[in-house]
PQR file with spaces between the fields and no chain letter, atoms N, CA, C, O and H, PARSE charges and radii, in Angstrom:
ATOM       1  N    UNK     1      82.578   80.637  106.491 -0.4000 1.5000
ATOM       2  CA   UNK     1      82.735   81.383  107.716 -0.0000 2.0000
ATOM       3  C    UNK     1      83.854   82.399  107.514  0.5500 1.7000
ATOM       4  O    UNK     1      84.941   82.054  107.050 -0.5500 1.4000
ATOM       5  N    UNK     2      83.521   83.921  107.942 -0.4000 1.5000
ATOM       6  CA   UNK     2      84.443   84.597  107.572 -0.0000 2.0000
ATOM       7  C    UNK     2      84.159   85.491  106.799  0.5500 1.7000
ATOM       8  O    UNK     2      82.969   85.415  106.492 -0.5500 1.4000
ATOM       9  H    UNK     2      82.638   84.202  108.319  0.4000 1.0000
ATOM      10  N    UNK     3      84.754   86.443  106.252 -0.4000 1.5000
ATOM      11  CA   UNK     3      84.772   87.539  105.844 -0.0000 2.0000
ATOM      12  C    UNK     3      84.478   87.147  103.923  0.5500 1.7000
ATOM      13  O    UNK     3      84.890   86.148  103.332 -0.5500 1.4000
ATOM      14  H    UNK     3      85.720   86.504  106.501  0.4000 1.0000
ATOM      15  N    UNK     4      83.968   87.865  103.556 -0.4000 1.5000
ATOM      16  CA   UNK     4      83.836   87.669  101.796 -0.0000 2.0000
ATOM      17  C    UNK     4      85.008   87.822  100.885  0.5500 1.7000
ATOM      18  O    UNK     4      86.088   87.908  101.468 -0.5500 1.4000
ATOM      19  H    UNK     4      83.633   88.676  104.036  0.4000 1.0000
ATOM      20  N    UNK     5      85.022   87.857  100.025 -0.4000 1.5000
ATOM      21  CA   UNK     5      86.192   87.833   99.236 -0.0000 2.0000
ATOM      22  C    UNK     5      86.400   89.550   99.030  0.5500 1.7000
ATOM      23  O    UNK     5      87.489   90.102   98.873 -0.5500 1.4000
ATOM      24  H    UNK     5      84.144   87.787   99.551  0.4000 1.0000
ATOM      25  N    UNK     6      85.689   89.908   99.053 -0.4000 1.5000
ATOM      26  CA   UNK     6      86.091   91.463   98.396 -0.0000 2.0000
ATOM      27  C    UNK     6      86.652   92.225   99.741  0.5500 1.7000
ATOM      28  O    UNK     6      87.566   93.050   99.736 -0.5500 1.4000
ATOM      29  H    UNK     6      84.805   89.459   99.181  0.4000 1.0000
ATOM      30  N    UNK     7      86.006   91.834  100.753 -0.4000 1.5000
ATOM      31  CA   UNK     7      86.508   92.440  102.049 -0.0000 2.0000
ATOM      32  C    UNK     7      87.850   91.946  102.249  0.5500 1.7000
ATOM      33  O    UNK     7      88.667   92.856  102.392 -0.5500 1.4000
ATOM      34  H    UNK     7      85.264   91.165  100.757  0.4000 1.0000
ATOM      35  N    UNK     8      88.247   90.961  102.293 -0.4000 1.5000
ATOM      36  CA   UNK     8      89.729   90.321  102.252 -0.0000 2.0000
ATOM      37  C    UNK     8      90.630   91.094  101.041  0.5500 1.7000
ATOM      38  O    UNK     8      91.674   91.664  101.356 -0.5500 1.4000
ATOM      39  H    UNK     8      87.584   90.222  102.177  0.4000 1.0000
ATOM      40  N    UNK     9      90.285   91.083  100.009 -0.4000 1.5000
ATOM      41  CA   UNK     9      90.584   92.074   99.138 -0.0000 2.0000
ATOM      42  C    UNK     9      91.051   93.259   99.405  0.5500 1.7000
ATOM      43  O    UNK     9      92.229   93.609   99.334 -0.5500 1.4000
ATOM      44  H    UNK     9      89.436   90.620   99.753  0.4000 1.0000
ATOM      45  N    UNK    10      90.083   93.931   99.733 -0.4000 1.5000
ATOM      46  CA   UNK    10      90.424   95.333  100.425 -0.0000 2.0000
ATOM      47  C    UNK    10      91.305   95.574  101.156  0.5500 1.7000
ATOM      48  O    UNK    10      92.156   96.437  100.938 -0.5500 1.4000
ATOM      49  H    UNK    10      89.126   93.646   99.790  0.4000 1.0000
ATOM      50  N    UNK    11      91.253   94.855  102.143 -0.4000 1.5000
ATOM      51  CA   UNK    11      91.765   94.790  102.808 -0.0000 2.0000
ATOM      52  C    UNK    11      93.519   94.006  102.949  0.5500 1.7000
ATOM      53  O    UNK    11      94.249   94.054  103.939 -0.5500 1.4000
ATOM      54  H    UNK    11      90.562   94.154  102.320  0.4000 1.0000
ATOM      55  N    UNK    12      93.705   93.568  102.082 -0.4000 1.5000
ATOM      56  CA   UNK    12      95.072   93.155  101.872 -0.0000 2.0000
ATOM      57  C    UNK    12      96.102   94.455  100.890  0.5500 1.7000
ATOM      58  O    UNK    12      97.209   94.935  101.135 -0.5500 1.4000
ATOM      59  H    UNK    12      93.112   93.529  101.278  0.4000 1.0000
ATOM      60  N    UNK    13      95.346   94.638   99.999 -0.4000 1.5000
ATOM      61  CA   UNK    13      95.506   96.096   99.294 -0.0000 2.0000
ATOM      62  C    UNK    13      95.772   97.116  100.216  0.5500 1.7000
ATOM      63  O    UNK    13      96.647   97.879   99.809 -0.5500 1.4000
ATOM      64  H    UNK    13      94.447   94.248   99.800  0.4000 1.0000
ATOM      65  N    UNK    14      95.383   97.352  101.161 -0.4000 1.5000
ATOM      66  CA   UNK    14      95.255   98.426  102.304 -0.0000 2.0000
ATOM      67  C    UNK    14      96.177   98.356  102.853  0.5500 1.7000
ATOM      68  O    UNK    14      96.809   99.331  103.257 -0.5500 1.4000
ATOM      69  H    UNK    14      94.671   96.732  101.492  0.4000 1.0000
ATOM      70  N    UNK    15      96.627   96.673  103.075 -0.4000 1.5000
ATOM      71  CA   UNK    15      98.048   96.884  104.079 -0.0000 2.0000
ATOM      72  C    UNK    15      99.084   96.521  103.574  0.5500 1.7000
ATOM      73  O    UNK    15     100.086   96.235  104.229 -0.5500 1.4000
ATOM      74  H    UNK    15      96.114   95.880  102.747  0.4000 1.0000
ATOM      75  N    UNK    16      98.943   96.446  101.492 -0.4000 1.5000
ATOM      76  CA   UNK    16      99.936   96.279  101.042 -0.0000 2.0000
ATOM      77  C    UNK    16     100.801   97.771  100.377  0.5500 1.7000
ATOM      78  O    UNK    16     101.962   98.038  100.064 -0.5500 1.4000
ATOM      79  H    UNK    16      98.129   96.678  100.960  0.4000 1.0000
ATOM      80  N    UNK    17      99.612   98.423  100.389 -0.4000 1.5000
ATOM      81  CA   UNK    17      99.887   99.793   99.785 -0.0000 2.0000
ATOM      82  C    UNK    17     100.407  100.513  100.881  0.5500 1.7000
ATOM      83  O    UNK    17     101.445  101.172  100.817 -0.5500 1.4000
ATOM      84  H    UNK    17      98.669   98.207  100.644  0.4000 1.0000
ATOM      85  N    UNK    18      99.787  100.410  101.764 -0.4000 1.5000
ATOM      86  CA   UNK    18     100.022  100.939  103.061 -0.0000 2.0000
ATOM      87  C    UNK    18     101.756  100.807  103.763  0.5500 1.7000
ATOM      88  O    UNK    18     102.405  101.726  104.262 -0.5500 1.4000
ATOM      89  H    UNK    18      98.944   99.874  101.816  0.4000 1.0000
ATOM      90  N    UNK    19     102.193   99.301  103.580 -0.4000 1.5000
ATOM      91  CA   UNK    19     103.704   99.209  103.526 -0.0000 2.0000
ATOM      92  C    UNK    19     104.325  100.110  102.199  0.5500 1.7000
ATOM      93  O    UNK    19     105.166  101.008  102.236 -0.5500 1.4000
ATOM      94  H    UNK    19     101.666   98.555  103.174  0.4000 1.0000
ATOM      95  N    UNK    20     103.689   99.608  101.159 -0.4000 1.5000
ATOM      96  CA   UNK    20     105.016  100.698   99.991 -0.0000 2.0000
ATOM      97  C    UNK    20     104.722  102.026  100.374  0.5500 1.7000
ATOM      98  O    UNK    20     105.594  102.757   99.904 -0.5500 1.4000
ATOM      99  H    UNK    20     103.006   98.879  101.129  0.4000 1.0000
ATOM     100  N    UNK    21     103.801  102.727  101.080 -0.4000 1.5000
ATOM     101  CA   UNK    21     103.790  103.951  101.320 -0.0000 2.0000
ATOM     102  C    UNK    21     104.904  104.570  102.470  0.5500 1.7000
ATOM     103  O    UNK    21     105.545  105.621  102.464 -0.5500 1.4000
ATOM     104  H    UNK    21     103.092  102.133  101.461  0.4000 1.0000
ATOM     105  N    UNK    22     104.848  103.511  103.399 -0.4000 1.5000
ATOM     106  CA   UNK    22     105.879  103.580  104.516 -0.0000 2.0000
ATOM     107  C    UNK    22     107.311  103.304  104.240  0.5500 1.7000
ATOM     108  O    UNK    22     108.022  103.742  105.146 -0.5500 1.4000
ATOM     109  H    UNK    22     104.327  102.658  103.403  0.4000 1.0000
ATOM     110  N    UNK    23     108.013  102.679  103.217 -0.4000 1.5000
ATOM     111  CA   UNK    23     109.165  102.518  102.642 -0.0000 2.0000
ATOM     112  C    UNK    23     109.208  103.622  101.975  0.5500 1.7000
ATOM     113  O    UNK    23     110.173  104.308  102.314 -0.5500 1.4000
ATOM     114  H    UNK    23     107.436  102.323  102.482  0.4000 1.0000
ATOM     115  N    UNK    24     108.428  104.180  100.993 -0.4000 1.5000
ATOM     116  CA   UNK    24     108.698  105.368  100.404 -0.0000 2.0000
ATOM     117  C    UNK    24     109.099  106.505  100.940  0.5500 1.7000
ATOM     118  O    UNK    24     110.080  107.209  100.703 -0.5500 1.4000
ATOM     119  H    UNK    24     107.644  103.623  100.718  0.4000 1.0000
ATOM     120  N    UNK    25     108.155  106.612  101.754 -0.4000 1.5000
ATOM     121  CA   UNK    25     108.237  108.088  103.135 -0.0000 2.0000
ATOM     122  C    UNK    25     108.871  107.878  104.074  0.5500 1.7000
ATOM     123  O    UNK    25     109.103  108.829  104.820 -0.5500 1.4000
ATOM     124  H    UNK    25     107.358  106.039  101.946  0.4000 1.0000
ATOM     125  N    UNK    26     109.562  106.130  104.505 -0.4000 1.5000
ATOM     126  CA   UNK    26     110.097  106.079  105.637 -0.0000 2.0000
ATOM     127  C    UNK    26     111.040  107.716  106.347  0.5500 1.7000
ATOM     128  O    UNK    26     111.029  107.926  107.560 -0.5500 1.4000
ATOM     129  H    UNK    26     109.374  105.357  103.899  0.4000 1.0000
ATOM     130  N    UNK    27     111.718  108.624  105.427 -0.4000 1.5000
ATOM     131  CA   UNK    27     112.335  109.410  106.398 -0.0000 2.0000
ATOM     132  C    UNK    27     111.774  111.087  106.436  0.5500 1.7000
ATOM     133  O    UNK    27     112.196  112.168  106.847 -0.5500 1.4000
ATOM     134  H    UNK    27     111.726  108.453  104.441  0.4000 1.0000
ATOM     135  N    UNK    28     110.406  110.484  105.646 -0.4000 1.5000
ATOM     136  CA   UNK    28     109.319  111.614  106.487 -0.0000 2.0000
ATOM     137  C    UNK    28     108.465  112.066  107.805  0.5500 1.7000
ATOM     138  O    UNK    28     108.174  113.053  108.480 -0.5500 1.4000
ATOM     139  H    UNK    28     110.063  109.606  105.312  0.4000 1.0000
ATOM     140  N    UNK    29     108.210  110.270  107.670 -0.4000 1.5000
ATOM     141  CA   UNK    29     107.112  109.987  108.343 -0.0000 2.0000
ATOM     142  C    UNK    29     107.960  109.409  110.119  0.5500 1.7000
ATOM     143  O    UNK    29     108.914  108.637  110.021 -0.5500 1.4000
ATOM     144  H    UNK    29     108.446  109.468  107.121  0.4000 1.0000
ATOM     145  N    UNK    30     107.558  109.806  111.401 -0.4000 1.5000
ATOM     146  CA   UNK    30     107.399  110.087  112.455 -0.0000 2.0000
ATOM     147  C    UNK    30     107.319  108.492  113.182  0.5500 1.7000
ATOM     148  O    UNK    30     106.241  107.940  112.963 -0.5500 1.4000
ATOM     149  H    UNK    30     106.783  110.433  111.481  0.4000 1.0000
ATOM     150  N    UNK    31     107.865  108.046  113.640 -0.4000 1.5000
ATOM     151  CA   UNK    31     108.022  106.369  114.127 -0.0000 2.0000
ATOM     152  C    UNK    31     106.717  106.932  115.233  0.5500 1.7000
ATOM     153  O    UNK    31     106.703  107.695  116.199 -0.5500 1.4000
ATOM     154  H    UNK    31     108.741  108.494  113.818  0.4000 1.0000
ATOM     155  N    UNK    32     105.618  106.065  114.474 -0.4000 1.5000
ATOM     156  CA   UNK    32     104.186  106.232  115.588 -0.0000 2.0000
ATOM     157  C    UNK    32     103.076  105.391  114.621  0.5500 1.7000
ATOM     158  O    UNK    32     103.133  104.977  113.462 -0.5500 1.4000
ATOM     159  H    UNK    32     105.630  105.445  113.689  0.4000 1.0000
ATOM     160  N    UNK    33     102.069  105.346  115.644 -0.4000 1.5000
ATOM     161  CA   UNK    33     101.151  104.553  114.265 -0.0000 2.0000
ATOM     162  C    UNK    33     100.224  105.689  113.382  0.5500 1.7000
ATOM     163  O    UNK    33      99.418  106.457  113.907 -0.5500 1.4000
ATOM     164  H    UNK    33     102.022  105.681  116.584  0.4000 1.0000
ATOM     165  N    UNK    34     100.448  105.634  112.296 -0.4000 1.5000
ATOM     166  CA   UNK    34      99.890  106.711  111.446 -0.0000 2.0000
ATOM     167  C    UNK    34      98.859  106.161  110.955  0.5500 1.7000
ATOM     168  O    UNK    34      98.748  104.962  111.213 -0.5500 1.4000
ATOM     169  H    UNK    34     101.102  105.009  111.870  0.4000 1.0000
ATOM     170  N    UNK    35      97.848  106.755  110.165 -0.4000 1.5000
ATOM     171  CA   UNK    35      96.724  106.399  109.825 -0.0000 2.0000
ATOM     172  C    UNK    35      96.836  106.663  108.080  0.5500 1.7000
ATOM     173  O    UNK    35      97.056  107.781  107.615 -0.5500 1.4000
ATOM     174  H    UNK    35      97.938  107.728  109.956  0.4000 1.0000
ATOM     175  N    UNK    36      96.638  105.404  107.216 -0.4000 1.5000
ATOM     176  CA   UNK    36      96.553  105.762  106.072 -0.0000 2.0000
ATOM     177  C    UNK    36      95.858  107.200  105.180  0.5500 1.7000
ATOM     178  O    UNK    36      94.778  107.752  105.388 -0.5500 1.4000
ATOM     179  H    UNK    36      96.458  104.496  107.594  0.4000 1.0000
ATOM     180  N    UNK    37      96.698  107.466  104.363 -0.4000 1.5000
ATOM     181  CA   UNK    37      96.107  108.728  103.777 -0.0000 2.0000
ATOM     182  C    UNK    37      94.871  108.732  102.958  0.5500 1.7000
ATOM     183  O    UNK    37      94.463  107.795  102.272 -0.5500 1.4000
ATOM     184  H    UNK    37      97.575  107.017  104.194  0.4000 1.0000
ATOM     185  N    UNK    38      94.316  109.912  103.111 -0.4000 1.5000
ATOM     186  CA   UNK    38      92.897  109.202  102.580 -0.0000 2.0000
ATOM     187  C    UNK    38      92.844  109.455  101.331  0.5500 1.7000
ATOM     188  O    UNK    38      91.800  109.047  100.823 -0.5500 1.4000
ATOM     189  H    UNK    38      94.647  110.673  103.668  0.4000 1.0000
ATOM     190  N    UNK    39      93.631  110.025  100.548 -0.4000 1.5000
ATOM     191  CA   UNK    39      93.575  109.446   98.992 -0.0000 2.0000
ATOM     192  C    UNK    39      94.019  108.110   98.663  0.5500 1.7000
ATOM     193  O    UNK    39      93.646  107.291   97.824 -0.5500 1.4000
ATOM     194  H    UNK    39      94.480  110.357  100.961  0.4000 1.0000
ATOM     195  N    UNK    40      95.039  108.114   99.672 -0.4000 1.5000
ATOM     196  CA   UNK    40      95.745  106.277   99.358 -0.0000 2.0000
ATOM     197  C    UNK    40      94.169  104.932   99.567  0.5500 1.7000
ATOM     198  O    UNK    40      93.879  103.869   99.017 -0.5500 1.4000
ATOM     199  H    UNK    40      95.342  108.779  100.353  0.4000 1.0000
ATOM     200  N    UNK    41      93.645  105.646  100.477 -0.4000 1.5000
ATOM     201  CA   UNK    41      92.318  104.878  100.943 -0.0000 2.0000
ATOM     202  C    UNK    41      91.000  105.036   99.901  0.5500 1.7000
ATOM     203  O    UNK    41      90.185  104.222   99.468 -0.5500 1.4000
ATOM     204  H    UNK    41      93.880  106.509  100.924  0.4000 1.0000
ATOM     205  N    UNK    42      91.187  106.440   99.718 -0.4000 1.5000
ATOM     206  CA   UNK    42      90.179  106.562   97.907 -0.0000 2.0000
ATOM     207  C    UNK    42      90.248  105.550   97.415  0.5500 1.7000
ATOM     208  O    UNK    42      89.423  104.638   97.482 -0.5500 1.4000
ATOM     209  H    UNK    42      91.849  107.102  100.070  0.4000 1.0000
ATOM     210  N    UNK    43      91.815  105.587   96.529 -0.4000 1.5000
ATOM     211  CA   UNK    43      92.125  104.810   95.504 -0.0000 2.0000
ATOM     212  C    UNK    43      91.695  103.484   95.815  0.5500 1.7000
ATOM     213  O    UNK    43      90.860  102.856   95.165 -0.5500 1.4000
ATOM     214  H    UNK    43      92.485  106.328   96.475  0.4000 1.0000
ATOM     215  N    UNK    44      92.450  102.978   97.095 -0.4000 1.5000
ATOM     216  CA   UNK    44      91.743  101.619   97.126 -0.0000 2.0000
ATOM     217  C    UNK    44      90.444  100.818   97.105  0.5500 1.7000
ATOM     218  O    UNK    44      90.243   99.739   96.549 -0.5500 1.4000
ATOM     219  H    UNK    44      93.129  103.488   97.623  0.4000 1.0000
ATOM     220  N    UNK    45      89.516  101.642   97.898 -0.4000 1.5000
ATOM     221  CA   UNK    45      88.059  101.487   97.520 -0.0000 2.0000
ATOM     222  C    UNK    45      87.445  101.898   96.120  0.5500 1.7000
ATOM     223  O    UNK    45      86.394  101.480   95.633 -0.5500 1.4000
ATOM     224  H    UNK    45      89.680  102.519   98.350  0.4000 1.0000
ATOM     225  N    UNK    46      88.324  102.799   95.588 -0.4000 1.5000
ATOM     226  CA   UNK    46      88.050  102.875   94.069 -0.0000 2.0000
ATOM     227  C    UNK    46      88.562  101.630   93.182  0.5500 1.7000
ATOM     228  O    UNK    46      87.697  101.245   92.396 -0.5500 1.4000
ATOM     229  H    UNK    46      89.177  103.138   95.984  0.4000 1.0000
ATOM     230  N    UNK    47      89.646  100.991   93.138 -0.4000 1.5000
ATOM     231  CA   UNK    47      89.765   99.955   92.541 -0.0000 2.0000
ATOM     232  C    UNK    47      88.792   98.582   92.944  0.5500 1.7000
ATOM     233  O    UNK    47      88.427   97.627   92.258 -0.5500 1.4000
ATOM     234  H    UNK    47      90.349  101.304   93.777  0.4000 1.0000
ATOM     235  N    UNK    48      88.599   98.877   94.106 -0.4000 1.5000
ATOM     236  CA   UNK    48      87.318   97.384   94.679 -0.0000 2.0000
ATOM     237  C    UNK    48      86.008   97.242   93.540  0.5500 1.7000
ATOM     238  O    UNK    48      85.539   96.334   92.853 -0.5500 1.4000
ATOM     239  H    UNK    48      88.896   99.652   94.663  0.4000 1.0000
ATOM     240  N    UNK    49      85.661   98.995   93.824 -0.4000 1.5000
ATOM     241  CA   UNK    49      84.683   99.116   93.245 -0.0000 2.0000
ATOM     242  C    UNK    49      84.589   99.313   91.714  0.5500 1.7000
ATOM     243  O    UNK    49      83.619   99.772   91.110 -0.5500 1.4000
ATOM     244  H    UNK    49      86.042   99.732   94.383  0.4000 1.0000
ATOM     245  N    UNK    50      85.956   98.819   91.098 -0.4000 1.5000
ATOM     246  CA   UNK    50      85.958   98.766   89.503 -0.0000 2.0000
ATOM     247  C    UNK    50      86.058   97.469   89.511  0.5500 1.7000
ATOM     248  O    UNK    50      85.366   96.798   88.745 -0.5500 1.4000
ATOM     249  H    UNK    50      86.744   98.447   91.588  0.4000 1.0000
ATOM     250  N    UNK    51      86.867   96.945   90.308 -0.4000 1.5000
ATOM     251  CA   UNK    51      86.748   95.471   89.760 -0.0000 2.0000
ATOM     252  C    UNK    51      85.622   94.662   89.892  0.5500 1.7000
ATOM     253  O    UNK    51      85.306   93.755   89.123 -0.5500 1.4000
ATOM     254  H    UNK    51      87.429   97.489   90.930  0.4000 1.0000
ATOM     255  N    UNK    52      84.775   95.171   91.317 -0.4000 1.5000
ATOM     256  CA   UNK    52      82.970   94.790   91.355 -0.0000 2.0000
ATOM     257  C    UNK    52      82.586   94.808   89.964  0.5500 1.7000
ATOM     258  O    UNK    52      82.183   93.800   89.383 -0.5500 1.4000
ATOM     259  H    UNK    52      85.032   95.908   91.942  0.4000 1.0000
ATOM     260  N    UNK    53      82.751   96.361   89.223 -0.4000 1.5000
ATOM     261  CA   UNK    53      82.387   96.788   88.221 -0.0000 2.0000
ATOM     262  C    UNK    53      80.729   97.497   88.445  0.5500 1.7000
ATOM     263  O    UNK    53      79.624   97.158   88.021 -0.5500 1.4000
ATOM     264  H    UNK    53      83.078   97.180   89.695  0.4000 1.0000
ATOM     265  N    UNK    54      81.192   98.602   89.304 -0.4000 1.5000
ATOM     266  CA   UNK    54      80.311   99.457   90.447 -0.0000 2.0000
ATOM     267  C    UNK    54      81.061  100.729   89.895  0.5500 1.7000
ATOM     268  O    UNK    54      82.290  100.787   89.943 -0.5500 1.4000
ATOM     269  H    UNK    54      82.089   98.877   89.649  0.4000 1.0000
ATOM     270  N    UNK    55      80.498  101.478   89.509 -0.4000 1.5000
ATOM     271  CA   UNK    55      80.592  102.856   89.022 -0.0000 2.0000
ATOM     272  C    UNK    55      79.897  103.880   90.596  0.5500 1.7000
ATOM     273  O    UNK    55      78.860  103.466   91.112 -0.5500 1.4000
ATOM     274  H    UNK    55      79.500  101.432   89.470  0.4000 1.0000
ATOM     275  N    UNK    56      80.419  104.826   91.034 -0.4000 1.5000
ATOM     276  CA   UNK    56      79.894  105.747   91.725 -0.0000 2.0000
ATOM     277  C    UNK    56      79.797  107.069   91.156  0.5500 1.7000
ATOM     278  O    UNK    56      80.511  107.374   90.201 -0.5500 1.4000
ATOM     279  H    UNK    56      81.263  105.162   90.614  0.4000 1.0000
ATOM     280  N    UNK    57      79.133  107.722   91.564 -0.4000 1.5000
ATOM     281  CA   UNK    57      78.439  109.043   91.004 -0.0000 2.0000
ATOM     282  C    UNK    57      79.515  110.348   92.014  0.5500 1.7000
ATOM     283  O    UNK    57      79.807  110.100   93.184 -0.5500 1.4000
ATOM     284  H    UNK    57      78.553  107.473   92.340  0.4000 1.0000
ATOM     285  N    UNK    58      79.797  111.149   91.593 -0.4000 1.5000
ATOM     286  CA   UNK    58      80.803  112.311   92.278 -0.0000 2.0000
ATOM     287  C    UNK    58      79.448  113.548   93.057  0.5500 1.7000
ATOM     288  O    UNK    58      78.488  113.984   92.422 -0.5500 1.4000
ATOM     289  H    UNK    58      79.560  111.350   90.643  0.4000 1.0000
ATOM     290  N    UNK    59      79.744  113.849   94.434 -0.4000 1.5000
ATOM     291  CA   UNK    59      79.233  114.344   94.970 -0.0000 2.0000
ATOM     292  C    UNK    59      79.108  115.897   94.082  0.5500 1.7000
ATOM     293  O    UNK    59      80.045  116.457   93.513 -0.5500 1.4000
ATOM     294  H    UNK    59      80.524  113.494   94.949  0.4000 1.0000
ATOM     295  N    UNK    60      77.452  116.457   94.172 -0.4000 1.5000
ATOM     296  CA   UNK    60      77.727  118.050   93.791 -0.0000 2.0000
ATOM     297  C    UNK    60      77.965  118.839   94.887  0.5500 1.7000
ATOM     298  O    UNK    60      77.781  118.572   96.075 -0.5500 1.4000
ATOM     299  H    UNK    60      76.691  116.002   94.634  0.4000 1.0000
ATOM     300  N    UNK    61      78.385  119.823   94.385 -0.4000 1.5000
ATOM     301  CA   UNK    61      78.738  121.108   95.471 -0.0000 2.0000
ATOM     302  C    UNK    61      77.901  121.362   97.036  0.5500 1.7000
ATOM     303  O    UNK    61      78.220  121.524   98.214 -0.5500 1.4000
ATOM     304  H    UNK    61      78.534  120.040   93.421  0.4000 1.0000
ATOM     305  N    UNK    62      76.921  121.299   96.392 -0.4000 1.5000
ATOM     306  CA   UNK    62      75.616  121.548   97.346 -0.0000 2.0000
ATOM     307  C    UNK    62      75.375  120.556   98.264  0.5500 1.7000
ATOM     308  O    UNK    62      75.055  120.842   99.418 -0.5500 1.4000
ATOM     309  H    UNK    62      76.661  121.167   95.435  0.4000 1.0000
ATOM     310  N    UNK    63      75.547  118.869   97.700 -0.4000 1.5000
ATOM     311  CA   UNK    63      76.426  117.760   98.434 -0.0000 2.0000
ATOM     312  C    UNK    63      77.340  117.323   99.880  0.5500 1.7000
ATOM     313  O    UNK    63      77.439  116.471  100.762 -0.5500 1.4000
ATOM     314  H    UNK    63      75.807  118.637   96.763  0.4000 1.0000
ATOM     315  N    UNK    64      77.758  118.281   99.499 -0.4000 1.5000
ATOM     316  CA   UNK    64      79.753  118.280   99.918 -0.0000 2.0000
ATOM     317  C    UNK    64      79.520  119.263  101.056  0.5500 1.7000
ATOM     318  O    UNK    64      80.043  119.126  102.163 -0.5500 1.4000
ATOM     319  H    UNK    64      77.678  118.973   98.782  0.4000 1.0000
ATOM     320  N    UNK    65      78.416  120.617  100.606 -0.4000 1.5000
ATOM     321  CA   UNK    65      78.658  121.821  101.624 -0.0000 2.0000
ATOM     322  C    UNK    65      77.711  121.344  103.133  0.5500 1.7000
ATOM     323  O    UNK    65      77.836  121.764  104.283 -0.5500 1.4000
ATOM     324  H    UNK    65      77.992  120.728   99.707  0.4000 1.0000
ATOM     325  N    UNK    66      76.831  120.388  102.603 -0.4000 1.5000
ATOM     326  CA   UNK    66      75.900  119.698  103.493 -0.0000 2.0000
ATOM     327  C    UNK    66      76.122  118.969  104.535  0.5500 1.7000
ATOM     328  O    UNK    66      75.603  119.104  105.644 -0.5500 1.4000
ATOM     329  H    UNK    66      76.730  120.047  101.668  0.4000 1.0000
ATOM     330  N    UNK    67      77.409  117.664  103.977 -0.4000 1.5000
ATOM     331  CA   UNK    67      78.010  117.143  104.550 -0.0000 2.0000
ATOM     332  C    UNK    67      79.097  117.659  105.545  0.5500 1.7000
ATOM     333  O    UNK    67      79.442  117.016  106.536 -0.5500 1.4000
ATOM     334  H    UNK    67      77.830  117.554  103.077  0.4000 1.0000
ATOM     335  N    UNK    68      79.649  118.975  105.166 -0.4000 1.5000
ATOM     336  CA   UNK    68      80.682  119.814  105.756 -0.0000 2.0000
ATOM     337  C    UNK    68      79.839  120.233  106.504  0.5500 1.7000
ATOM     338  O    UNK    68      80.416  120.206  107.592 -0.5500 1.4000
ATOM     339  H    UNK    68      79.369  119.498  104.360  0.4000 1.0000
ATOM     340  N    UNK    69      78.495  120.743  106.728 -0.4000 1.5000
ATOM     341  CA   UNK    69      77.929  121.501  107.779 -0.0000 2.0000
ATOM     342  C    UNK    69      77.668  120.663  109.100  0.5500 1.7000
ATOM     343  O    UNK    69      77.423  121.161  110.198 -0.5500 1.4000
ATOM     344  H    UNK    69      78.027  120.765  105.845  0.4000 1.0000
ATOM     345  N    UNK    70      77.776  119.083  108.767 -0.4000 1.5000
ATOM     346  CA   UNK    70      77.628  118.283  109.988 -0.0000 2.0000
ATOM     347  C    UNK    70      78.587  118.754  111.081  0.5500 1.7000
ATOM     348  O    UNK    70      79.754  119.066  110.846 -0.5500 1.4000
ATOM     349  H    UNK    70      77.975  118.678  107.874  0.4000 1.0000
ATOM     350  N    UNK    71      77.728  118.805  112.919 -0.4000 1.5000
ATOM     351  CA   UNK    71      79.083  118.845  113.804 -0.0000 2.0000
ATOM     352  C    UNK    71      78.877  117.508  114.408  0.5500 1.7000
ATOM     353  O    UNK    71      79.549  117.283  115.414 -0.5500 1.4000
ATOM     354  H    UNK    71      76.780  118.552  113.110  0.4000 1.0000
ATOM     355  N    UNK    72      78.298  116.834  114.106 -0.4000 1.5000
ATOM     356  CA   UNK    72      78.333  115.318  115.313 -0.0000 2.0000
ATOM     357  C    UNK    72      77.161  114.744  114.671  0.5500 1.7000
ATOM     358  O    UNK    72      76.109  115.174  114.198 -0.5500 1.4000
ATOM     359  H    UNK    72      77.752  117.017  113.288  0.4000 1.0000
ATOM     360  N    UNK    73      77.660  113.749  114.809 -0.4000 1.5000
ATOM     361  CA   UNK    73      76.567  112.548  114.770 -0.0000 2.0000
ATOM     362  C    UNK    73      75.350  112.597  113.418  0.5500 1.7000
ATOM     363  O    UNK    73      75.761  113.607  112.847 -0.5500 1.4000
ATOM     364  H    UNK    73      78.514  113.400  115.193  0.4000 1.0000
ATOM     365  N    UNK    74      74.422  112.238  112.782 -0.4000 1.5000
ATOM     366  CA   UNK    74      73.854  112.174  111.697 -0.0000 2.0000
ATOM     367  C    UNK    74      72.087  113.300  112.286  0.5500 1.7000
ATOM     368  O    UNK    74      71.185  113.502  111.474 -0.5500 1.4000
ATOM     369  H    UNK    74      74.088  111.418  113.246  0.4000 1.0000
């Protein structure tokens, strides 16, 4: 019962990185709740998905401009 192992995973990573990010920047960053950065959030779903041992494929251009043309909803 409960969440899987890799999701717990993730998710501990998320709010462990997430503290050394806030000690680091503490006298950048704005006393409020901030939202992790989304390379910090890359990386972490990138390491999940190496240690799965799950390779992902990099979006092409044509990809990316597609996805950018969305205004709402799918």
């Amino acid at each position: 019962m409960g969440h899987p192992s890799e999701v717990m995973s993730t998710s501990f990573c998320g709010q462990a990185l997430a503290c050394e990010y806030g000690a680091k920047n503490k006298d950048r960053l704005e006393a409020r709740v901030l939202q992790l950065p989304e390379e910090l959030d890359d990386q972490i779903a990138g390491l999940q998905l190496k240690a799965m041992g799950v390779e992902i494929d990099e979006l092409t251009q044509e990809q990316k401009d597609y996805l950018d043309s969305w205004e709402e909803g799918t």
